[in-house]
C-alpha positions in Angstrom: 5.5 10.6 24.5 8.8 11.4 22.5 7.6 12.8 18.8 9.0 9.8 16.8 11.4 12.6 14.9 13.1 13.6 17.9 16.7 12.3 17.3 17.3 11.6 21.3 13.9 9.7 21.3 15.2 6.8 19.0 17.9 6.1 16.4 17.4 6.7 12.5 19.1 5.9 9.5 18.5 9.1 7.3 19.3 8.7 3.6 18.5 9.8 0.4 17.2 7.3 -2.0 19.8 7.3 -4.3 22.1 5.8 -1.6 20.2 3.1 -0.6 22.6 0.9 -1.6 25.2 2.1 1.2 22.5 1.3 3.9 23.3 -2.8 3.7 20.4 -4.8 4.2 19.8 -7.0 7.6 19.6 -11.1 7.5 16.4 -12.3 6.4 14.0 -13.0 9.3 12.9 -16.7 9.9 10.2 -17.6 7.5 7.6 -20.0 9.1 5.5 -22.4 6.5 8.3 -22.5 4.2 7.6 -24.9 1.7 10.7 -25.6 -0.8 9.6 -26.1 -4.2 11.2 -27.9 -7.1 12.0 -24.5 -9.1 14.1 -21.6 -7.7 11.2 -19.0 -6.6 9.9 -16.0 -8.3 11.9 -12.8 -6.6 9.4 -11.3 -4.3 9.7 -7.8 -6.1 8.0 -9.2 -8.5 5.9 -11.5 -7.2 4.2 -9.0 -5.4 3.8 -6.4 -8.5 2.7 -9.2 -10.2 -0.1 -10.3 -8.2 -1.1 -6.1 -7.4 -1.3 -5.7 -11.0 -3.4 -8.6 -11.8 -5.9 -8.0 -9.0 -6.1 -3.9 -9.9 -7.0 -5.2 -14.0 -9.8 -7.7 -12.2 -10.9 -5.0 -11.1 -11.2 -2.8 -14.3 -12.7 -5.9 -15.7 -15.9 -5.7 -13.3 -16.6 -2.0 -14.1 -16.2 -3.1 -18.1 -18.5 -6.0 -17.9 -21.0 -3.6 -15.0 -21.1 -0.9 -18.2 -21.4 -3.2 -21.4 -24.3 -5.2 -19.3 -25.9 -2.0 -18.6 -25.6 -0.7 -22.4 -26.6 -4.0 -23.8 -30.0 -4.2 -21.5 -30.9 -0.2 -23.1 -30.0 -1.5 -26.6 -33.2 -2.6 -29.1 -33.5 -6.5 -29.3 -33.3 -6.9 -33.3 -30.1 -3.9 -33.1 -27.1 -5.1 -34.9 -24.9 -3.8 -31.8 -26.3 -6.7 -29.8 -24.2 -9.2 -30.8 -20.5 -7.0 -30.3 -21.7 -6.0 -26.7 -22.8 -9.8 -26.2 -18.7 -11.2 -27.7 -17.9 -8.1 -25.8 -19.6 -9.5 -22.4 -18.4 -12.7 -23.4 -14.5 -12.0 -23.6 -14.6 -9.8 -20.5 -15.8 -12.8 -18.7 -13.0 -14.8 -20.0 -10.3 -12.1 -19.1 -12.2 -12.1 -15.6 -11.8 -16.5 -15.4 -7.6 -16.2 -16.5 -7.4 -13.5 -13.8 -9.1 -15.5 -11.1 -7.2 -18.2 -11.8 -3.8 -16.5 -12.0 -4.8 -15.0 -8.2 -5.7 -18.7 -7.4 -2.1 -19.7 -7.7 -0.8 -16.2 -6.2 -3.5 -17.3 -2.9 -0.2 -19.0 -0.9 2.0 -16.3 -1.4 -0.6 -13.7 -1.3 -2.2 -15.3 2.4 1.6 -16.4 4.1 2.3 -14.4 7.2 5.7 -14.6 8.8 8.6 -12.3 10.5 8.6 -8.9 8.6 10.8 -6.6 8.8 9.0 -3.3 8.2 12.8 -1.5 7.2 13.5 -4.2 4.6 9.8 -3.4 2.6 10.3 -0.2 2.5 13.9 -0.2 1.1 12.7 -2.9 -1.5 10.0 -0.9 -2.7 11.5 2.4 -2.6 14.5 0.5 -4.8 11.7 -1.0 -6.8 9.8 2.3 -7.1 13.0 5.2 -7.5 13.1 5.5 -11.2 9.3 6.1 -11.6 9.3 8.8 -8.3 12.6 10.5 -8.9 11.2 12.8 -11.6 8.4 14.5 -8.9 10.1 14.5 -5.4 13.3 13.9 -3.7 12.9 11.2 -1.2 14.4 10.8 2.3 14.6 7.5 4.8 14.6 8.0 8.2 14.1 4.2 9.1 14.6 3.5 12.8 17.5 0.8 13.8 16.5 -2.3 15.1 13.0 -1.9 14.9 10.6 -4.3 16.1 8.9 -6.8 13.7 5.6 -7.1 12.6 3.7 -10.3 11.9 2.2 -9.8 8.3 2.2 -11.2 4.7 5.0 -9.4 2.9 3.6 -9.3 -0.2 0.5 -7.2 1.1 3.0 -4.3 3.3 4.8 -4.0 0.1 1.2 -2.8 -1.7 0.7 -0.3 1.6 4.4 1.0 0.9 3.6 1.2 -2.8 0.4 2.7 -2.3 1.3 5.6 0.1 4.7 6.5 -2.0 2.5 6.3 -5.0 -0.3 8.6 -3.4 2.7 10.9 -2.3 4.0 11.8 -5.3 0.7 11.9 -7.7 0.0 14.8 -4.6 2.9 16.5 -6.0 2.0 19.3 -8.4 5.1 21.2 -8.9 8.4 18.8 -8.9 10.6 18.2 -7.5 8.8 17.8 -4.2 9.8 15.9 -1.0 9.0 12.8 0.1 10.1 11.4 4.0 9.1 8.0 5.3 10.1 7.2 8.6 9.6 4.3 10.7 9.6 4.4 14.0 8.0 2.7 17.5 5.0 4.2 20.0 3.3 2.7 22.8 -0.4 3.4 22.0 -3.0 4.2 25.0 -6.6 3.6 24.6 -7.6 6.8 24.4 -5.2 7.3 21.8 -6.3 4.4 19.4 -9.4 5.8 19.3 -8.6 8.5 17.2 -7.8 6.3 14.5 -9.8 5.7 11.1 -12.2 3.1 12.4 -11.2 4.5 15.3 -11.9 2.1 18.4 -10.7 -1.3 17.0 -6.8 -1.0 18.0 -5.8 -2.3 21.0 -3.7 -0.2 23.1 0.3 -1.7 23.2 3.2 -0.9 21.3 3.1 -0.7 17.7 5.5 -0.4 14.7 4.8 2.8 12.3 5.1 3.7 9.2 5.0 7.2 7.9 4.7 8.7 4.6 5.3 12.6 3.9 5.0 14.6 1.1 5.0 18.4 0.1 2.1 18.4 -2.1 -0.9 20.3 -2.7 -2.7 18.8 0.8 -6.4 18.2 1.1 -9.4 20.0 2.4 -11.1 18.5 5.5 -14.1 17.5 3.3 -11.7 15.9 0.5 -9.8 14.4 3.8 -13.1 12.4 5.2 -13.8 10.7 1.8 -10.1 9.3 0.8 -10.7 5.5 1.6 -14.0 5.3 0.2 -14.0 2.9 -2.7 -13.7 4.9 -6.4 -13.6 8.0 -5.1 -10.3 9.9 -6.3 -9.4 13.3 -7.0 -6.7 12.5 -9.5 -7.8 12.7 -13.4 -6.3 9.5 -14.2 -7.4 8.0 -11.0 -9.4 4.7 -10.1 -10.0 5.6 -6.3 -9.2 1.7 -4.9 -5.4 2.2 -3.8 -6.0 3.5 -0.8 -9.3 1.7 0.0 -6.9 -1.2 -0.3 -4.7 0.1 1.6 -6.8 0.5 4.8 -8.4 -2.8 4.1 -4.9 -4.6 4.5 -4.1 -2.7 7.8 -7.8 -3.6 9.2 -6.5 -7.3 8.3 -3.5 -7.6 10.0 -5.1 -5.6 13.7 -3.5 -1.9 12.5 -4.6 1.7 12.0 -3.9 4.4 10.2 -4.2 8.3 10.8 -3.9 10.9 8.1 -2.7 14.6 8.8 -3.5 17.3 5.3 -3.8 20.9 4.8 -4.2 22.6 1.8 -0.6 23.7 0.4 1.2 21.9 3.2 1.3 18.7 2.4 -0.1 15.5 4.1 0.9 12.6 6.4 0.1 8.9 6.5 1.2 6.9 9.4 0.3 3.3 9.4 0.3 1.4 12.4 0.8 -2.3 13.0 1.6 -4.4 16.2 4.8 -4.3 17.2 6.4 -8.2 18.4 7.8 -9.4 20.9 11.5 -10.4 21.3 11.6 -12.9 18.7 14.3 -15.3 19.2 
């Protein structure tokens, strides 16, 4: 197997981020359930930050109402503090109603799978994303030509992207680091899927991948084999359910992921996802 970096092994476009703009984007691929509505539709970048945003405050509205039960069950009956942590209680579960609501609506966008070109996502977030990553790493594209598409819901490979570029540079202690993300084709054997998280559930084939980089600080093996467990973090501002996301939305649409780290060299997320067919 050709190391996907290996210029003669397949063709790259390598940029900087700050010239994506030179790299011209390709057509559209053909949408399939397309439903034209009677108003012009919300830009996907948004869209999709949107409906992340409103699902990761859902969530911090669980652990709220989880702490202000708990405190209001240790609290005296006749205390006075009662009735805040009950209005408390009540307005979390209102907050909790508009956001399940608002996800409601977001469910067609949120669920449509079509044609997706894994190039275009990551040169819509990384456009989407520049400003905020700029000030801890220098990033790089090396995004394969005519790579094969995926069948997926947009909206959810944009949250992977964000996720792993996010995770990249938060890993980043002294700026300005480096980020890379390539993308790039293998032909998987058995034997080879099973050394995947989850290991065992891929099908052997060819697959689409996409790698994240960075130059940061790396993780210990023991940090390494807790990463996607749901709240656990090592970052002080952290919440510990990006990348448990992450990995559920490649379990969902039949992918893997592997993650390479060592301590002051840096780790590496590739994501894999079935590659198509020809598609006409």
């Amino acid at each position: 197997m050709n190391h996907p970096s290996d210029p003669s092994s397949q063709k790259h476009t390598w940029l900087p981020a700050s010239r994506l703009n030179e790299m011209g984007r390709q057509p559209d691929p053909p949408q399939i359930h397309s439903e034209p509505g009677p108003q012009a539709p919300v830009p996907a970048s948004v869209d999709w930050l949107v409906a992340g945003t409103v699902h990761d405050f859902n969530n911090l509205l669980v652990i709220i109402m989880s702490h202000a039960r708990m405190a209001l069950n240790k609290v005296p009956a006749d205390s006075p503090a009662r009735r805040h942590l009950e209005r408390a209680i009540q307005a979390t579960r209102h907050a909790a109603d508009l956001t399940y609501q608002l996800l409601a609506d977001m469910d067609r966008e949120r669920t449509h799978s079509t044609y997706v070109d894994l190039n275009q996502i990551v040169v819509e977030v990384v456009e989407l994303l520049e400003p905020e990553l700029a000030s801890r790493a220098r990033l790089h594209l090396a995004l394969t030509q005519e790579l094969s598409l995926v069948w997926a819901t947009p909206l959810q490979m944009r949250q992977v992207v964000m996720n792993l570029l996010r995770n990249a540079a938060d890993a980043i202690a002294q700026p300005p680091g480096e980020i890379v993300v390539r993308t790039y084709e293998e032909v998987l054997t058995t034997q080879e899927t099973r050394t995947f998280q989850g290991g065992g559930g891929l099908a052997s084939g060819p697959y689409v991948c996409l790698e994240v980089q960075d130059s940061g600080v790396g993780m210990t093996p023991e940090t390494l084999a807790h990463i996607f467990e749901p709240y656990f973090t090592t970052k002080s501002t952290g919440r510990g359910i990006g990348l448990t996301a992450t990995l559920g939305i490649i379990y969902a649409h039949l992918g893997g992921v592997r993650v390479e780290s060592a301590p002051g060299v840096g780790t590496t997320f590739r994501v894999y996802l079935p590659a198509l067919a020809d598609v006409d």
